[in-house]
C-alpha positions in Angstrom: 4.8 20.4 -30.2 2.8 21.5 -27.2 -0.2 23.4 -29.4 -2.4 24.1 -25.7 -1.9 24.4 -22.4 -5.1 25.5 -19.8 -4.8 26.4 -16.4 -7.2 26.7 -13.5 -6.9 28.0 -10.0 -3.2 27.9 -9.9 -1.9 30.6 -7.7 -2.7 33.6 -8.8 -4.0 32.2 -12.1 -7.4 31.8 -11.9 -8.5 30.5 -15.4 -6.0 30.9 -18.5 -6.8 28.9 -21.8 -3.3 29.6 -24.2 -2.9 28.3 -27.9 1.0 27.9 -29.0 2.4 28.2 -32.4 5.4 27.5 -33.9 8.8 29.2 -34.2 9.6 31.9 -30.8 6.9 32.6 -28.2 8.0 35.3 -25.6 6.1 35.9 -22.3 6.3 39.4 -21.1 4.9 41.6 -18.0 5.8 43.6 -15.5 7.9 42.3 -12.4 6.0 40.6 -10.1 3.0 40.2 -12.6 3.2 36.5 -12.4 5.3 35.6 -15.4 7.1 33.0 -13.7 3.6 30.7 -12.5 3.2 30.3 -16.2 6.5 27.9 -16.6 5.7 26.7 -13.0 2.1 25.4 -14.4 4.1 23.7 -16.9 6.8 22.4 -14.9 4.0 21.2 -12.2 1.8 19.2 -15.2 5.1 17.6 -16.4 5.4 15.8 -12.4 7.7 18.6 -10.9 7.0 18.4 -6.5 4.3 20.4 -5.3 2.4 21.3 -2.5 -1.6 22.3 -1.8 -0.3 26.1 -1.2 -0.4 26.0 -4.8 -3.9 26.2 -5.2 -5.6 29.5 -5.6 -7.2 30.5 -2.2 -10.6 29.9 -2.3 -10.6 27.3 -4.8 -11.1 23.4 -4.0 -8.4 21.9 -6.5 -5.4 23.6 -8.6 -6.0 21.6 -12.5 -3.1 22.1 -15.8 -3.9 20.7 -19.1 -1.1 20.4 -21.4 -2.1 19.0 -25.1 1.0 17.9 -27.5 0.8 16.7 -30.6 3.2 14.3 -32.1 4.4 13.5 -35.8 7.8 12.1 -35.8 7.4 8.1 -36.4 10.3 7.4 -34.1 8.7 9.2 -30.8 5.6 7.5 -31.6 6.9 4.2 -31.7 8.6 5.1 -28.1 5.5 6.2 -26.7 3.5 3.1 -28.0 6.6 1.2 -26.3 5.5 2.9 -23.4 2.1 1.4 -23.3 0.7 4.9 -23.8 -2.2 5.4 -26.6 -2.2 7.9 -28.5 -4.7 9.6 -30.5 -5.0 9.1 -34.4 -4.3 12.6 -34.6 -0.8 12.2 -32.9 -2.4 14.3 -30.3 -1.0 13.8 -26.2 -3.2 15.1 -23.0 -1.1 15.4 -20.7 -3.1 16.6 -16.8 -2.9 17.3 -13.5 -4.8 18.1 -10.3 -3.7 19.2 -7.0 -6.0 19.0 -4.3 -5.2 19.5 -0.6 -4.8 15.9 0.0 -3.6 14.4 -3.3 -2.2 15.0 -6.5 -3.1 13.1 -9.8 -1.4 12.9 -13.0 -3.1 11.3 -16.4 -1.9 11.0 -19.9 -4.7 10.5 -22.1 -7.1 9.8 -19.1 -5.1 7.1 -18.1 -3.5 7.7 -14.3 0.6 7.6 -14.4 3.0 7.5 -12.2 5.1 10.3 -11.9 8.4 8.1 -13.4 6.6 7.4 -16.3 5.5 10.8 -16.9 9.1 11.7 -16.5 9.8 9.6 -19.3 7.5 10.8 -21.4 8.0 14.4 -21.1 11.3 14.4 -21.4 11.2 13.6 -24.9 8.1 16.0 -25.5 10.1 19.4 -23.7 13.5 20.7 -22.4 13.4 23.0 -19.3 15.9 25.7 -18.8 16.0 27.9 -15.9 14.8 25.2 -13.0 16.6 22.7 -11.8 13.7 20.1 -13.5 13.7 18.5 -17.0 17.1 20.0 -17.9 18.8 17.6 -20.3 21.7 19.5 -20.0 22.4 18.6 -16.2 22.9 14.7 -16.9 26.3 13.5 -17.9 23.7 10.3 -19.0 23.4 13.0 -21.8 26.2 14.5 -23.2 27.2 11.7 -25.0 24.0 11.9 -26.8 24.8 15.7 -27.7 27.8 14.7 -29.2 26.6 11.9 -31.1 23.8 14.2 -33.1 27.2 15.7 -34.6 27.8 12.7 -36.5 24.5 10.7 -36.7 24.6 8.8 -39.9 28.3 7.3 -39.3 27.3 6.8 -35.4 23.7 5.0 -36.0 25.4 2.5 -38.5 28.1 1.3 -35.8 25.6 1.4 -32.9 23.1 -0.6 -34.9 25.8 -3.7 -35.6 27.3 -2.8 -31.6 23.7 -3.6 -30.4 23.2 -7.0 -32.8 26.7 -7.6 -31.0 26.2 -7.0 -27.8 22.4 -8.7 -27.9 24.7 -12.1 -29.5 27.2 -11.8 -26.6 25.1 -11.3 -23.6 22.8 -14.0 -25.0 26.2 -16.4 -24.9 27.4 -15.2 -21.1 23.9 -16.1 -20.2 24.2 -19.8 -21.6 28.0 -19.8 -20.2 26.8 -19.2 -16.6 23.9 -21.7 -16.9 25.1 -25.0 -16.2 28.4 -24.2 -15.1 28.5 -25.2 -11.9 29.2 -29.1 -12.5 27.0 -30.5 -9.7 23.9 -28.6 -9.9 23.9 -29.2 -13.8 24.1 -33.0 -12.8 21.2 -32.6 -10.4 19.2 -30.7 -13.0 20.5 -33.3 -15.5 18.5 -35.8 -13.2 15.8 -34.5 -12.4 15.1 -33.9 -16.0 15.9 -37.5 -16.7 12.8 -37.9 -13.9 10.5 -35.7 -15.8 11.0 -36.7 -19.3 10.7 -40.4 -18.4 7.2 -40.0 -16.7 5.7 -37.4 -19.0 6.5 -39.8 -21.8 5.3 -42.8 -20.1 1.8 -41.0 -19.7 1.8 -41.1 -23.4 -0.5 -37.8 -23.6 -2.8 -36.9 -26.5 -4.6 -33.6 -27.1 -8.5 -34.0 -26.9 -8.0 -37.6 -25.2 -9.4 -36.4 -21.5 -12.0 -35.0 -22.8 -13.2 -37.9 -24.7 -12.9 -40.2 -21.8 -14.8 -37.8 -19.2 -17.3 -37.8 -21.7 -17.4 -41.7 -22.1 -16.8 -42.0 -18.3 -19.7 -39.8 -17.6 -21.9 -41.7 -19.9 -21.2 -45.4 -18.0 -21.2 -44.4 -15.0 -24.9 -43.1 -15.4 -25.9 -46.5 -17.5 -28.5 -47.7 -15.6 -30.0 -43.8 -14.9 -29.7 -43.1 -19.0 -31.1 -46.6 -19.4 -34.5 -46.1 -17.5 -34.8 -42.7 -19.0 -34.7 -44.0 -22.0 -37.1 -46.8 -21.8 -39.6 -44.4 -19.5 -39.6 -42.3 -22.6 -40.0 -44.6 -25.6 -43.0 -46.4 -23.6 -45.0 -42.6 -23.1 -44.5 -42.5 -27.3 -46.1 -45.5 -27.5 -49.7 -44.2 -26.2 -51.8 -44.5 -29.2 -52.7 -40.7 -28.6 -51.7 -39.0 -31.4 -52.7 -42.4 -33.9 -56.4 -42.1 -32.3 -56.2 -38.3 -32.9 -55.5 -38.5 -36.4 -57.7 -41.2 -37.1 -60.2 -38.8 -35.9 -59.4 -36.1 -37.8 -59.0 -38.5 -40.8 -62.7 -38.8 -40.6 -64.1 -35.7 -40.8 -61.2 -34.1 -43.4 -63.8 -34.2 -46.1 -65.9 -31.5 -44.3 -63.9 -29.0 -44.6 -60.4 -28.8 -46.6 -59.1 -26.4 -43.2 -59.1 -29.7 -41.1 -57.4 -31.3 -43.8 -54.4 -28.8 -42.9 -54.8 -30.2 -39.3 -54.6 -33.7 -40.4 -51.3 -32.8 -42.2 -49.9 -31.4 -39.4 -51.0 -34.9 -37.2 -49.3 -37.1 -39.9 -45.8 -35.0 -39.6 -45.8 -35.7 -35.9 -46.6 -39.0 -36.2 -43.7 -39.6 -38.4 -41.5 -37.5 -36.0 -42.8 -39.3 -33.2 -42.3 -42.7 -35.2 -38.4 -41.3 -35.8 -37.5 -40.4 -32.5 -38.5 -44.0 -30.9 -36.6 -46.2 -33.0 -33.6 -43.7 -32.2 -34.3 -44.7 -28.6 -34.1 -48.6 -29.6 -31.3 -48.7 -31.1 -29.4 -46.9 -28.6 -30.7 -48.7 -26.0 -30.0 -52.3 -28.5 -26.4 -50.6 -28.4 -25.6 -49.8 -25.2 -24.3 -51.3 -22.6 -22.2 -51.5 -19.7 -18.6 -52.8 -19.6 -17.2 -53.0 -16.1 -13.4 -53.5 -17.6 -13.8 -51.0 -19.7 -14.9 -48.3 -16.8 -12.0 -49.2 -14.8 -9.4 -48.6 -18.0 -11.0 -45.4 -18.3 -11.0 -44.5 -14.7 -7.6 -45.5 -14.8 -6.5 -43.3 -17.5 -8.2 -40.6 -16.3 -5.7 -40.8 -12.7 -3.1 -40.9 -14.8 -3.8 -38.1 -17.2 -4.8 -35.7 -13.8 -1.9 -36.8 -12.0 0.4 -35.6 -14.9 -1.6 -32.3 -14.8 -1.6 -32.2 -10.8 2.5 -31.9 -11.5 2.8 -30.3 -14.7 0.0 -28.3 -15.4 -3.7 -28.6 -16.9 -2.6 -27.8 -20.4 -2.2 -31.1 -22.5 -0.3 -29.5 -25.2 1.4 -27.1 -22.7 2.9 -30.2 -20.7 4.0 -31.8 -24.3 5.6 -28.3 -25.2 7.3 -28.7 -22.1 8.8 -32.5 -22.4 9.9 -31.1 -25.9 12.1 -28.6 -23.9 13.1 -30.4 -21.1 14.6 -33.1 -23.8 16.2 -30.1 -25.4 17.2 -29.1 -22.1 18.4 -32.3 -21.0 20.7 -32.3 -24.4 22.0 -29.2 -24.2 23.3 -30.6 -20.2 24.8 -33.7 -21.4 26.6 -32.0 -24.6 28.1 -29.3 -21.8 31.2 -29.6 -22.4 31.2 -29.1 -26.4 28.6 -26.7 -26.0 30.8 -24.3 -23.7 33.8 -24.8 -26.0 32.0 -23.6 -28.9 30.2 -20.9 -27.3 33.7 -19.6 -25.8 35.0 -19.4 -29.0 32.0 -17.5 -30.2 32.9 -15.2 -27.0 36.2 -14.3 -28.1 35.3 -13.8 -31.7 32.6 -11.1 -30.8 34.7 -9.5 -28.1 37.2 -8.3 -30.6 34.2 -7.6 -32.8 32.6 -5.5 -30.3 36.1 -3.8 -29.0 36.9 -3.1 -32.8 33.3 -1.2 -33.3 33.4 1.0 -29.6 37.3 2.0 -30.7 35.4 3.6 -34.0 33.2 4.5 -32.4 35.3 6.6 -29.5 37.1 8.0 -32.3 34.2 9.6 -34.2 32.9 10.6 -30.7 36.5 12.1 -30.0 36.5 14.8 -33.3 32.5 15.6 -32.7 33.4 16.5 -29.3 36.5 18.3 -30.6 34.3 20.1 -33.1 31.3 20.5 -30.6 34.1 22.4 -27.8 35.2 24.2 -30.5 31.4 25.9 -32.0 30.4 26.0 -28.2 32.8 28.2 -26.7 32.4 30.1 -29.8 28.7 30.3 -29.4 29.3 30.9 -25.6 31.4 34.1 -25.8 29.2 35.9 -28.4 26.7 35.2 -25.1 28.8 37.2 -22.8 30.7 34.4 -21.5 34.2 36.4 -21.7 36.7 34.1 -20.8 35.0 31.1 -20.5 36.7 27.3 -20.7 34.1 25.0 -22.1 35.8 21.2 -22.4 34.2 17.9 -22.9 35.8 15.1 -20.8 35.9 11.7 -22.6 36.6 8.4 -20.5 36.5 4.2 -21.5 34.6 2.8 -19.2 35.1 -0.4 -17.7 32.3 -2.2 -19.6 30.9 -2.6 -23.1 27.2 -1.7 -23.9 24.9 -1.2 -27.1 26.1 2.5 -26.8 29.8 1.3 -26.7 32.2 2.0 -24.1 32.7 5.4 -24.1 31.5 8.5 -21.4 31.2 12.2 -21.9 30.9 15.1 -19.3 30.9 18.6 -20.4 33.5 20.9 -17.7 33.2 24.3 -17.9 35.1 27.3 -16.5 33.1 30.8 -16.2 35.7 33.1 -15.0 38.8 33.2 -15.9 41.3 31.2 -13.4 38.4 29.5 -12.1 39.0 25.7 -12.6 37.1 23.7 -14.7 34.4 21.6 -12.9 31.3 19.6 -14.3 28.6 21.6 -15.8 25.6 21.1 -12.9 28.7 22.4 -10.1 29.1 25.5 -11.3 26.2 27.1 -13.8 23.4 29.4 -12.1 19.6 29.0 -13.7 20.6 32.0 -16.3 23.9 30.9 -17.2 22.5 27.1 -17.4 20.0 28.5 -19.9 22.2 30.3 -21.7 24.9 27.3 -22.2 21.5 25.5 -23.3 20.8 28.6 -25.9 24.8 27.4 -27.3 24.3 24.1 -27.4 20.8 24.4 -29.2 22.4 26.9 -31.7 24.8 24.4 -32.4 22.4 21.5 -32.9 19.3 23.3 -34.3 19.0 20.7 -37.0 19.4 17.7 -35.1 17.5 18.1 -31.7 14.9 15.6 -31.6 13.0 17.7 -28.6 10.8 19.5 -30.5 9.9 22.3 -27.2 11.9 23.9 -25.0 11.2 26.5 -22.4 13.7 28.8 -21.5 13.4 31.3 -17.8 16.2 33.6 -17.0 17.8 33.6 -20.2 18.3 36.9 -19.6 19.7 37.1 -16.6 22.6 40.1 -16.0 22.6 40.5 -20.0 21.9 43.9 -21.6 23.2 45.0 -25.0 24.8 43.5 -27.9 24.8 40.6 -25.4 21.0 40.6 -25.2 21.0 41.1 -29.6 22.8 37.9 -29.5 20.9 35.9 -27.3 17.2 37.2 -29.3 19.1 36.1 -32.5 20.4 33.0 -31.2 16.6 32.2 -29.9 14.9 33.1 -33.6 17.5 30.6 -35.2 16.6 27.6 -33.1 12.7 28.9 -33.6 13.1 28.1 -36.9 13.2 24.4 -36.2 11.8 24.6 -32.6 8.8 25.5 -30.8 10.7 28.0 -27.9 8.9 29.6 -24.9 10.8 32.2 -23.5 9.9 34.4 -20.7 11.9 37.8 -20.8 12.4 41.5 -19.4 14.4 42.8 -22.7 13.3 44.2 -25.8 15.6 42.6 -27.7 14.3 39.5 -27.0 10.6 40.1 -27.5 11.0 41.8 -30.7 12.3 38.4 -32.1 8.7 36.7 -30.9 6.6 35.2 -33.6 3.9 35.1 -31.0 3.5 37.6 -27.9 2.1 37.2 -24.8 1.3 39.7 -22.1 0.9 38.7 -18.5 -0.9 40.7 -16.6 -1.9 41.3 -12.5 -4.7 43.3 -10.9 -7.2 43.3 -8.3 -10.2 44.1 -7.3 -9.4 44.5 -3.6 -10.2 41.4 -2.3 -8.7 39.1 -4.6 -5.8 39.3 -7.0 -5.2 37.7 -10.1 -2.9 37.0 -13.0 -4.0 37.4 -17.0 -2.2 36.3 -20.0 -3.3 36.8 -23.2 -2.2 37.4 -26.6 -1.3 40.5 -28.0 -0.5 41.5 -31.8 0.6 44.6 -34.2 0.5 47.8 -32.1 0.1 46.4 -28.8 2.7 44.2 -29.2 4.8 47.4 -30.3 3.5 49.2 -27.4 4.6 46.3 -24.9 8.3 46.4 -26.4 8.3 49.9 -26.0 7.6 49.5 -22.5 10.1 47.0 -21.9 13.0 49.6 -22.9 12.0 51.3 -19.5 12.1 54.8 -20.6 9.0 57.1 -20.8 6.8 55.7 -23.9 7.1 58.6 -26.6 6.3 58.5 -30.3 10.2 58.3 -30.7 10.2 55.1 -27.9 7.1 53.7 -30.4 9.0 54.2 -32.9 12.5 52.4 -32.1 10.3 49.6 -30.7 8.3 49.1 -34.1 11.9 49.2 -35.8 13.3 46.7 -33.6 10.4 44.6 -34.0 10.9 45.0 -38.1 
C-alpha cells in the first residue's frame, strides 16, 4: 500500500508531504489547479519519461518520494527474488530526482535501472488514465485476469504443468547435446585426453602444500644450517651462568635479590631448552639431493595440471569426476537417447493433457468474466457496448500452458470489435479498468491503483455508478482517484483539496487534507451551482 508520497519542486508543486489511507482517496480542485501533476509525480517516481522542464523554475533539481509498505508473503518473496532489500517493517522507498542533466531512480537507496523499477512497481500500483503502468493494455495480461476467476483449480494444474515442463525442457536439453555424431566423438576424445592425464597426476588435497613447504626447507639447508649453528654457539656464552653465580652470592643479603636469582635460574633453564632443540634438529637434518629432485619434480607436475585445469586441487578432482560422467554419458548415447525419447513422448501427452484442462477452465472463466463485464460496463454508460475475450492455442507449450487471451471490445454500436489498447480513450480505459476491478475485487493481487479521467463525459446515474463501483473495490483496495463530480467525492474515505495561488511572481500548487465541513463545503462546490445552505445541505446528504 503506498502509505506516503513527498514531492519537491515539481512544477508547480513546490513542497507537498501526503499521508494515504486505506479504502477510496479522491483528489479534488478547481480546473487548472494542478490536480493532474499529482498523478504525474507519481507516474514520474515509478520511471515514466521526463524532461528537466519538469522542475519548478527556480529550483536546482525536481525530487518524489514514494514509501510502500508490503505484507503479502508472496510479493515479498518476488521482491527478495529481485535482489531488492526490504525493510523489516515490509516498508519500500521508492525515489527520484530530476536534474537538468540527469535523472536518478533508487529503491531503498540502492540506484535502479529504470526496467527493474518497472518491475517492481508494477506489482506495487495500476495506473489508469495514462498510457503508463496500465495492466489492462497488455494482452501478456489478460490471461492472468481470467485465471483469478478460477485460482484454486488453475494453481493446482499450473503447479504439475511447470514440474512438467521443467522435466521436459531439461530432456530436449540433453537430446540436443551430443547429437551431432562427430562432434560427440571429438568431445568423446578429448575427454578420454583429460581424464587419462588428470588421473595420471594422481592429485591429493594438501599434497602441494606439503611439498613447497619441504621444498623450501632443502633448498635453504645450508642457510638454515649456519643459522642454526650461529645461534646455539651465542647460547653458549657463559653470560647468564656467570650472572647467576653472582647473584647466587649475595641472595642472602636481601630476600628481593633472591626474586632476581629466580628469575636467572628460569632463563637458564629456557636457555638450556632451546639449545638442545637446536641440536637435535641440526643431528636430524640433512640434505638429500634425490629427494629435492622428486619433489621438484612433483611440484612440475602438480603446476602443470593447475596451469591447464585450474589452481583448485579439489576443483580439478571435482572435474575428472564429471568429465568421467561425462565421458559415460557419450559412450552410452545411444541408450541414453532412446530412453530419454521415451520419457519425451510420455510427458508430451502429460503436458498436452494438463494445457487442454487447463484451456477449458480458462474457456468458462472467460465466458463468465464477458458475461459480468459487459454487465458491469453498461451500468458505466457503455450503451451498446461488445466486450469479447478472444482465446487462441498457441504454437508452443509453456509453464502457463498453451493458451492466449485478448480482450476485443466494441464501444458503439456497429463499430467492429478490435483489441482493447486500439480503440479505448484514457476515460473509457479507466472505466473498463473500474469493470474489471469490480469484478475481481477479491482477487487482485495489486494492492493500489490510481485512477485519472474516470470521469470523463459521465454525469448522473452514470457518475452514482461509477462512485459506487470505486467504494466497492476501496473496500479491498487502496484507490486514488482524481475527480470533478460530486458523486464521486462523496464516496472518499479520505479528501484532498488541491489548491493554486500566487503571489505575483510565483505560482504554486497546494494539497492538503480536508475533513467534516470542509470536505462538505468542497462537494458542494463541485455541484457547480451557487453554494447555499440548501447546496450544503444536499452535499452533506450525499456525503452520508
Amino acid at each position: 500500500m503506498l502509505i506516503e508520497l513527498h514531492v519537491r519542486n515539481l512544477a508547480l508543486i513546490e513542497k507537498a508531504d501526503l499521508e494515504f489511507g486505506k479504502g477510496l482517496t479522491i483528489l479534488s480542485g478547481e480546473t487548472g489547479a494542478g490536480k493532474s501533476i499529482l498523478i504525474d509525480s507519481i507516474n514520474v517516481a515509478l520511471g515514466a519519461k521526463t524532461g528537466k522542464g519538469i522542475i519548478r523554475n527556480g529550483a536546482e533539481y525536481a525530487y518524489i518520494e514514494l514509501i510502500f509498505t508490503v505484507d503479502d508473503p508472496a510479493k515479498i518473496r518476488k521482491i527478495k527474488d529481485m535482489d531488492i532489500a526490504l525493510e523489516d517493517d515490509g516498508v519500500l522507498i521508492i525515489s527520484r530526482k530530476i536534474t537538468p542533466v540527469r535523472s536518478i531512480a533508487r529503491i531503498n537507496d540502492e540506484t535502479v535501472t529504470s526496467a527493474k523499477l518497472r518491475s517492481l512497481t508494477g506489482m506495487l500500483i495500476d495506473m489508469h488514465g495514462q498510457f503508463e503502468h496500465q495492466s489492462l493494455l497488455g494482452p501478456a495480461s489478460h490471461l492472468d485476469y481470467i485465471d483469478k476467476l478460477s485460482p484454486g483449480e488453475i494453481t493446482d494444474i499450473k503447479k504439475n504443468l511447470y514440474g512438467l515442463c521443467r522435466e521436459y525442457n531439461e530432456i530436449e536439453a540433453q537430446l540436443n547435446d551430443g547429437s551431432d555424431k562427430i562432434i560427440r566423438e571429438r568431445e568423446a576424445d578429448i575427454l578420454r585426453y583429460e581424464i587419462e592425464e588428470i588421473s595420471k597426476a594422481d592429485l591429493r588435497p594438501g599434497e602441494e602444500e606439503e611439498l613447497l613447504e619441504e621444498f623450501r626447507r632443502m633448498k635453504n639447508a645450508s642457510k638454515i644450517s649456519d643459522g642454526l649453528s650461529s645461534a646455539g654457539n651465542r647460547l653458549d656464552d657463559d653470560g647468564i651462568s656467570r650472572a647467576l653465580k653472582d647473584v647466587s652470592d649475595i641472595a642472602n643479603l636481601d630476600k628481593e635479590i633472591d626474586n632476581i636469582r629466580s628469575g636467572l635460574r628460569e632463563i637458564e633453564s629456557l636457555i638450556y631448552e632451546t639449545r638442545r632443540s637446536i641440536d637435535e634438529y641440526l643431528n636430524s637434518f640433512e640434505y638429500d639431493q634425490e629427494r629435492f629432485d622428486q619433489i621438484e619434480n612433483r611440484l612440475d607436475v602438480i603446476h602443470r595440471i593447475q596451469g591447464r585445469y585450474g589452481d583448485d586441487i579439489e576443483k580439478i578432482l571435482a572435474g575428472l569426476r564429471e568429465r568421467q560422467e561425462r565421458l559415460e554419458y557419450l559412450n552410452n548415447y545411444d541408450n541414453v537417447h532412446e530412453s530419454l525419447m521415451k520419457r519425451k513422448k510420455e510427458l508430451t501427452a502429460q503436458i498436452t493433457e494438463a494445457c487442454d484442462a487447463l484451456t477449458e477452465i480458462r474457456k468458462a472463466a472467460a465466458a463468465d468474466l464477458k458475461v459480468r463485464i459487459t454487465q458491469e460496463l453498461n451500468d458505466l454508460n457503455f450503451p451498446g457496448v461488445i466486450f469479447d475475450i478472444e482465446m487462441k492455442k498457441t504454437d508452443k507449450f509453456t509453464a502457463n500452458g498453451n493458451d492466449s487471451a485478448q480482450f476485443m471490445i466494441s464501444t458503439n454500436p456497429g463499430q467492429p470489435l478490435m483489441p482493447l489498447k486500439d480503440v479505448a480513450s484514457g476515460g473509457e480505459l479507466s472505466r473498463i479498468m473500474l469493470a474489471l476491478k469490480t469484478v475481481l475485487a477479491d482477487t487482485d493481487e495489486i494492492e493500489t491503483l490510481i485512477f485519472d479521467e474516470i470521469d470523463a463525459g459521465i454525469s448522473g446515474k452514470t457518475a452514482q455508478k461509477v462512485a459506487g463501483k470505486l467504494h466497492i473495490i476501496g473496500k479491498n483496495h487502496q484507490v486514488l482517484c482524481i475527480t470533478h463530480l460530486p458523486q464521486i467525492a462523496a464516496k472518499a474515505d479520505n479528501h484532498f483539496l488541491i489548491s493554486k495561488s500566487t503571489d505575483g511572481m510565483k505560482t504554486r500548487t497546494d494539497i492538503r487534507l480536508i475533513e467534516g465541513e470542509e470536505s462538505v463545503a468542497e462537494i458542494a462546490r463541485m455541484m457547480g451551482s451557487e453554494i447555499t445552505e440548501n447546496v450544503l445541505a444536499a452535499a452533506r446528504e450525499m456525503k452520508g
